[in-house]
C-alpha positions, 0 to 999 in steps of 0.5 A, a space after each residue: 057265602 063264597 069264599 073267593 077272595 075279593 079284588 083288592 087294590 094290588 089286582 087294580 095295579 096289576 090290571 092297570 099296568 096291562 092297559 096300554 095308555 094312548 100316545 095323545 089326547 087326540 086318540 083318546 078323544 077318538 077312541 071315546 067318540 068311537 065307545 058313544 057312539 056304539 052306546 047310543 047305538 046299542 052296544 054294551 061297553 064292557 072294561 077290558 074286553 077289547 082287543 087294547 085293554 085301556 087305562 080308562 073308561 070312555 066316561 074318564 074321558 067325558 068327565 075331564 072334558 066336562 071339567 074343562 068346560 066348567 072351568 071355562 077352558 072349553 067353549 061350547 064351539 070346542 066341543 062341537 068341533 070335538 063332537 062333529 069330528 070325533 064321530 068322523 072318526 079324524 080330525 080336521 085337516 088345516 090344508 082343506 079351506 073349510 076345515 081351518 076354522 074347525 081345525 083351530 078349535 079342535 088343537 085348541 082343545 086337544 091342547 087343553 085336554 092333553 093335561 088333565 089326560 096325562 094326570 090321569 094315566 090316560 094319554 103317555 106319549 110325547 106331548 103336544 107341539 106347542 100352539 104358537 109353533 103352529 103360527 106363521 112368522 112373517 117378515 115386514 120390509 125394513 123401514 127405509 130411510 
């Protein structure tokens, strides 16, 4: 028998403390994307290997999104957004006519990821601008009379 001493909850606070959490639910979801994608390609994701040792795994991730969408505050268009882009590796751009649509449901979803990713310890950073700072205001010609 070994006489090691086992890891203990002060070595998990520790070890928490040196992860660097990321600044927005946008870079954890591209970070995640980027971990799939080299599992589903073969490569075996090992904690704290990496060159930023993070506050989570890329299945931490997953497991929020799966609750959003459990509790219907994702859609399925949302996460097929997340997924088509997150493997890009960038989000839509709203100044591309093609991308507007897709560009709406992923802020929607990166919105209602934030929170639950901030729980977590994942995301640390300013938070997201609020959605109705995104709409344009326009001005109706005053009634004349």
């Amino acid at each position: 028998m070994s006489s090691a001493p086992r890891p203990g909850p002060a070595s998990y606070r520790t070890q928490a403390q040196r992860s660097v959490p990321f600044a927005s639910a946008e870079e954890a979801w591209i970070w995640t994307m980027q971990a799939l994608v080299a599992r589903r390609d073969g490569a075996r994701i090992l904690a704290g290997q990496g060159l930023v040792s993070r506050p989570c795994e890329p299945d931490d991730v997953i497991k929020c999104l799966d609750r959003l969408y459990r509790q219907r505050r994702i859609e399925l268009a949302h996460a097929r957004i997340m997924r088509i882009w997150g493997e890009r590796g960038e989000a839509p751009d709203p100044r591309h006519l093609k991308e507007r649509g897709d560009w709406r449901l992923w802020r929607e979803a990166m919105s209602r990821l934030d929170w639950p990713l901030r729980v977590k310890g994942i995301v640390d950073g300013p938070g997201p601008a609020p959605l109705a700072a995104e709409a344009a205001i326009l001005a109706f010609p005053a009634q004349g009379g």
